[in-house]
C-alpha positions in Angstrom: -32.7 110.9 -46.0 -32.7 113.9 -48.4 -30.3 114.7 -50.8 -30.0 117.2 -53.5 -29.9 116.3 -57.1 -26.8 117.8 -57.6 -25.2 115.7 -54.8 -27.0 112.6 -56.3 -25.7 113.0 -59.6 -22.2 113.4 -58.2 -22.6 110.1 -56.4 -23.9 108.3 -59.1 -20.8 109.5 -61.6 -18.6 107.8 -59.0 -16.9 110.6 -58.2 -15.0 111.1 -54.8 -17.1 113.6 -52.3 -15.7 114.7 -48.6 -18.1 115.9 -46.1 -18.6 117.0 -42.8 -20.8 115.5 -40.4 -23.1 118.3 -38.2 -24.8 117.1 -34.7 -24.8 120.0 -32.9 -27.5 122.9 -33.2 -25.6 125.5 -33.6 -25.4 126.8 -37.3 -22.2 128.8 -36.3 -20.2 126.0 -36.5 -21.4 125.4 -40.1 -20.5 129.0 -41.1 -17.2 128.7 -39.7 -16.1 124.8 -41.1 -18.4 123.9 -44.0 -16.9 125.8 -46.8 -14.8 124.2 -48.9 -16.4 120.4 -48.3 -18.6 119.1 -50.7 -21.7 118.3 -48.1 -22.7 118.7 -45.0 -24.0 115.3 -43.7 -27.2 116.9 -40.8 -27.6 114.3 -38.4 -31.5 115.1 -36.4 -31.7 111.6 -35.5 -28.4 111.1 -33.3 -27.8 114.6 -32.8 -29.2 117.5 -30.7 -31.0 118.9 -33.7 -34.3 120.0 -33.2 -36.8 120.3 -36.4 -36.1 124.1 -36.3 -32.4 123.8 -36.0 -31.5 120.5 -38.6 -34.2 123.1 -40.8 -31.9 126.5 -40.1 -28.8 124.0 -40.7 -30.1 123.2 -43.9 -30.7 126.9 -45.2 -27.2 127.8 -44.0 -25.4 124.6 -45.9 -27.2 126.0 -48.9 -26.4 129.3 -48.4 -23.0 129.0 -48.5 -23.2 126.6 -51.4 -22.3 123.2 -49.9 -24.7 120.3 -50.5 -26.3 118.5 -47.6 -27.9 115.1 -46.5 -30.3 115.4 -43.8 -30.8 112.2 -41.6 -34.2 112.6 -39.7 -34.8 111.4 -36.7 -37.4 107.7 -36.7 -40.3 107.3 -35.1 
C-alpha cells in the first residue's frame, strides 16, 4: 500500500484523519466528494479500478490536495 509522507507523518503524530474510500473508476466522483477529507483511501484490489484508472485517481486526489492510500490489487 502507498502512502505519502505527509499522510505518514500525520499517522504517526497520532492525530485523528477522516477519509473517503474510492472503488469505482470514475475520477468524477473524486472531484465532486474528496475535498475537504484528509485522504482518499484507492481501493484497485476490491474495486473496479483498472491500473490506468486507480493511476488517474491518484493524480486527481493530489491535484486537489487530499492525501491518498492506494491498495493494489495481489497476485
Amino acid at each position: 500500500m502507498y502512502t505519502s509522507e505527509r499522510l505518514r507523518s500525520r499517522i504517526e503524530a497520532g492525530e485523528h484523519l477522516l477519509g473517503l474510500a474510492h472503488h469505482f473508476p470514475c475520477v468524477a466522483v473524486l472531484e465532486a466528494m474528496c475535498r475537504g477529507w484528509d485522504f482518499v483511501w484507492i481501493d484497485a484490489q476490491h474495486g473496479q479500478h483498472t491500473f490506468e484508472s486507480a493511476l488517474n485517481s491518484v493524480r486527481v486526489a493530489q491535484g486537489l490536495g487530499v492525501d491518498t492510500l492506494l491498495r493494489v490489487e495481489s497476485r
